[in-house]
DRENMAR-792562 format. One record per residue: x, y, z of N, C-alpha, C in turn. Coordinates in steps of 0.001 Angstrom, whole numbers, plus 500000, padded with zeros to 6 digits. Example, Ala and Ser with C-alpha at 12.3 -4.5 7.8 and 13.67 -1.06 7.14 Angstrom:
! DRENMAR-792562
513190494310507800512300495500507800513200496700507800/512850497750507080513670498940507140512900500030507870/
//
This chain:
! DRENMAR-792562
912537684884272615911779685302273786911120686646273471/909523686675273742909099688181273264909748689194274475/909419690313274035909827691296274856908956691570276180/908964691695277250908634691942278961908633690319279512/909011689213278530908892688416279362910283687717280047/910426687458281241911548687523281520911970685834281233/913359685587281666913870684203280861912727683126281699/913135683458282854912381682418283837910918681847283523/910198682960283470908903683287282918908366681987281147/909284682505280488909696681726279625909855680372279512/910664680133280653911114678516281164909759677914281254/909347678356282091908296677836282461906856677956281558/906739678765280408905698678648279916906118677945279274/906814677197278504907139675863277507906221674679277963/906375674903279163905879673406280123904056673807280264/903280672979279975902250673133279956901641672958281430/902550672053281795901633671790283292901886673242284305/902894674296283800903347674890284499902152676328284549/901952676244283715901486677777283316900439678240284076/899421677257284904898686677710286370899780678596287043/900922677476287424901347678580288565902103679536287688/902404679395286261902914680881285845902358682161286336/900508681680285887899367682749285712899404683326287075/899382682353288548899612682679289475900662683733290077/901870682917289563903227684186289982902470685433289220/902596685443287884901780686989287523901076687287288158/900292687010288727899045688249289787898995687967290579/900290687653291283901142687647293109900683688666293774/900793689828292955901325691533293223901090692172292133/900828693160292847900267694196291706901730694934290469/902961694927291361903817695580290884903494694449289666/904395692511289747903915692023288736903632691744287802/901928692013288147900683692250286823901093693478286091/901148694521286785901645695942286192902566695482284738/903250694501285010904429694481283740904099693191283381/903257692295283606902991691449282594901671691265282154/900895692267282324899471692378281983898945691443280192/899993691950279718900075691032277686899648689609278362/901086689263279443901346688265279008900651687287279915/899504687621281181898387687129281473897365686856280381/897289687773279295896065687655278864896331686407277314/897797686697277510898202685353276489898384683996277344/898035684055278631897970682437279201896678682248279068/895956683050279274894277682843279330894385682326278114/894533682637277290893768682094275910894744680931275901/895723680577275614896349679004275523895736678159276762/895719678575277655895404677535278861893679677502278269/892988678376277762891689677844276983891347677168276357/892205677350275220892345676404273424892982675465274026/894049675073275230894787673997275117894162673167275944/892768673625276782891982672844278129892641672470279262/893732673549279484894753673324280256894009672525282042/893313674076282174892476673879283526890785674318283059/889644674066283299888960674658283353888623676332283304/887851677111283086887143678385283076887092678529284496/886655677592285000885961677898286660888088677879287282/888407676666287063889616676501287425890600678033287577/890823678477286370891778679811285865890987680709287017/889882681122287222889043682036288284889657681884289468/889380680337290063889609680013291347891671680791291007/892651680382290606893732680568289721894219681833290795/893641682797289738893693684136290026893088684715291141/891970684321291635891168684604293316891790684281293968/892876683530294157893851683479295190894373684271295975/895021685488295227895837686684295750895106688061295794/893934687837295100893351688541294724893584690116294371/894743689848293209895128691109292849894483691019291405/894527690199290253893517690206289379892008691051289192/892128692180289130890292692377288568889765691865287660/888919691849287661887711691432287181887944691758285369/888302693119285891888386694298284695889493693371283798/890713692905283728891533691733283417891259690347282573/890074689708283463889798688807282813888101688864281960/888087690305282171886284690463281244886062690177279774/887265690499278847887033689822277464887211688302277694/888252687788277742888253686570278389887293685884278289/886647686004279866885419685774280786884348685573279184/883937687052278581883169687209278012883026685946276496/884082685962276405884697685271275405884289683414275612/884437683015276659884115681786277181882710681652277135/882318682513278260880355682349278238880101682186276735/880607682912275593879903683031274645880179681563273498/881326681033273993881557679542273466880957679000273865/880447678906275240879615677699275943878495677680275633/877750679416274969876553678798274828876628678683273469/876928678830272804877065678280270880877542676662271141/877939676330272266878249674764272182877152674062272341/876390674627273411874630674152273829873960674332273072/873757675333272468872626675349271087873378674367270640/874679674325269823874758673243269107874223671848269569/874371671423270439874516670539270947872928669831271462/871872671029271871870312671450271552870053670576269884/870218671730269134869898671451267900870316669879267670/871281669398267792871755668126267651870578666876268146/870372667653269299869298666788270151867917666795269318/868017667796268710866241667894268644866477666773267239/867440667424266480867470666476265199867461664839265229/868401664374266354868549663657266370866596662285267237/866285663695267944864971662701268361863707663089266966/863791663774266358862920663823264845863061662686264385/864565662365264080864768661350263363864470659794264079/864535659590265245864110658861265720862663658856265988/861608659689265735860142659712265860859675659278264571/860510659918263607860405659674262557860732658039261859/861685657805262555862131655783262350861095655611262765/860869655684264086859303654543264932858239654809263705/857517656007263594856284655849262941856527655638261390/857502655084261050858061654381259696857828653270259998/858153652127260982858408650967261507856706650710261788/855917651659262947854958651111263363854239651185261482/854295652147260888853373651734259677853691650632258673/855041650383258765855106649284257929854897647867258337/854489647828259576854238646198260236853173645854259848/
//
């Protein structure tokens, strides 16, 4: 068990389905967050990589109690926007290649008939 996290805390992050309302109990209260501030910012990133809940999801999450700032989840936050759009360009580029190559089949086809 790392250190500030308590056993319970623990219990429950094993369990994947759990770790919403882990993230939740953490930013109940400010006292809390105060002492598990690490270990919010280590659910964010597994509940990310693991697609636990959505980006929008983890927001709604934490807006609940609204003891979370902003200030909390801004690398995070920042961190996401900046996957999503390297996924769209990719995913752009993919497109464009993929209709070249198909402009490129047709006027192969229409010239060889």
């Amino acid at each position: 068990m790392r250190p500030g996290k308590s056993y319970n805390i623990e219990i429950l992050w094993r369990h994947t389905a759990t770790r919403p309302l882990v993230l939740q109990f953490l930013t109940s209260t400010p006292e809390s967050l105060l002492g598990h501030t690490a270990d919010v910012a280590e659910i964010l990133e597994h509940m990310d990589k693991e697609h636990i809940i959505p980006p929008l999801g983890i927001i709604q999450v934490l807006s609940k109690n609204g003891v979370a700032s902003v200030g909390l989840v801004k690398e995070w936050l920042m961190t996401t926007i900046k996957q999503a759009r390297e996924e769209i360009s990719t995913v752009k580029q993919g497109l464009s290649l993929g209709v070249r190559s198909d402009l490129a089949t047709a006027a192969y086809c229409r010239t060889s008939n």
